[in-house]
C-alpha positions, 0 to 999 in steps of 0.5 A, spaced: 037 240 380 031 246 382 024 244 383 022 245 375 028 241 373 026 235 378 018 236 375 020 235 368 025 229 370 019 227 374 014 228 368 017 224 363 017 218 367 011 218 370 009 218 362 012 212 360 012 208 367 006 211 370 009 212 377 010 218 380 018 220 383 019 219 390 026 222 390 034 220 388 039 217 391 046 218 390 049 212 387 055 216 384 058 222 382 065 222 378 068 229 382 067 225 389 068 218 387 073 219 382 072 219 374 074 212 373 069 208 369 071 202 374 068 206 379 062 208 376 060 201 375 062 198 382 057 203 383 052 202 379 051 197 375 045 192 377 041 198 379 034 198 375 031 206 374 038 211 374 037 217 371 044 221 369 046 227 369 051 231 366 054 237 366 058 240 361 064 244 361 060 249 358 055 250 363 050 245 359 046 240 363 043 235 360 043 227 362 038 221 361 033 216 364 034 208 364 030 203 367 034 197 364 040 196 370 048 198 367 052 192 367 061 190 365 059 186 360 065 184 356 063 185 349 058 191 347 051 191 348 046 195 346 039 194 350 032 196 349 028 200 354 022 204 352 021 207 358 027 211 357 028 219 355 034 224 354 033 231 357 036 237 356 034 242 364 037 247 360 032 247 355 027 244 359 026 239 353 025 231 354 027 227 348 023 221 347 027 214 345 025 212 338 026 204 339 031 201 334 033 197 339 039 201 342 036 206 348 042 204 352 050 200 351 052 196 356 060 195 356 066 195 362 070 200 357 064 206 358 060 209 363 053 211 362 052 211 354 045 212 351 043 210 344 047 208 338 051 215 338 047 219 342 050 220 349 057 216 350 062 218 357 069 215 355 074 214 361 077 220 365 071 224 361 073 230 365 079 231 363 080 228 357 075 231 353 071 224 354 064 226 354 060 224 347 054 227 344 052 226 337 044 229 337 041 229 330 035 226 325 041 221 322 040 214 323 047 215 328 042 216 334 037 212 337 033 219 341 027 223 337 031 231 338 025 234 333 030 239 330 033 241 336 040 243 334 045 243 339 039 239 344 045 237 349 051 240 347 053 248 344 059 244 341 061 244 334 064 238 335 061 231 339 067 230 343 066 236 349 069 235 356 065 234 362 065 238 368 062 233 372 057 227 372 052 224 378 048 218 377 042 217 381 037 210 383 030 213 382 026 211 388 018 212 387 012 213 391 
């Protein structure tokens, strides 16, 4: 992440939990950790503040921000976080959370997952075509896009191949 990409990032937490970002720390990466959603959990979960960043296999880079801590809850379960926002580096664009309720989903059978339909990474998303995005102004998403087609992904489809993905502790000043 360069510096105007790390600003944006820091911009859209400081408007919503009014603190300045300190820096990250790595939680997980699935290239080095292995891209298996136990490792993301064992990795992750219980974390408050995590910002995830994706890159797509078609060079996009996009990713969201979450103060709500992921879990491995055995039945799916969205939570409510008004603090969290998807963002596009590339577009250097931040979309803010409509709140209905379903900012992020918790379940051992994912890893990170935003809104109701919004951002979803699937097991082995890397090579198995597991990387879902789904950005419009239908009732499926849970994040204000404002027309911005393609916001996250150039795809005509919604299932897209990663290239990789990183999770990281936002650590404050």
């Amino acid at each position: 992440m360069n510096e105007n990409e790390f600003k944006l990032i820091n911009l859209g937490i400081k408007n919503r939990l009014n603190k300045k970002v300190k820096g990250l720390k790595k939680l997980y990466q699935a290239l080095i950790d292995g891209d298996d959603i136990i490792n993301f959990h064992s990795k992750c979960d219980n974390i408050p503040n995590t910002l995830v960043l994706i890159k797509s296999a078609e060079n996009r880079r996009f990713g969201g921000f979450t103060s709500i801590p992921w879990t491995s809850s055995e039945k799916t379960e969205y939570k409510d976080d008004p603090n969290a926002f998807l963002f596009s580096l590339d577009k250097q664009r931040i979309y803010s959370y409509n709140k209905n309720g379903k900012a992020i989903c918790n379940n051992k059978c994912f890893g990170p997952y935003f809104g109701y339909h919004d951002i979803r990474i699937f097991q082995h998303c890397i090579e198995n075509k597991g990387l879902y995005t789904y950005e419009s102004s239908s009732s499926y998403c849970s994040y204000n896009y404002n027309g911005d087609n393609n916001a996250l992904s150039e795809s005509n489809t919604n299932y897209i191949y990663a290239a990789d993905y990183e999770v990281f502790q936002v650590i404050f000043e």
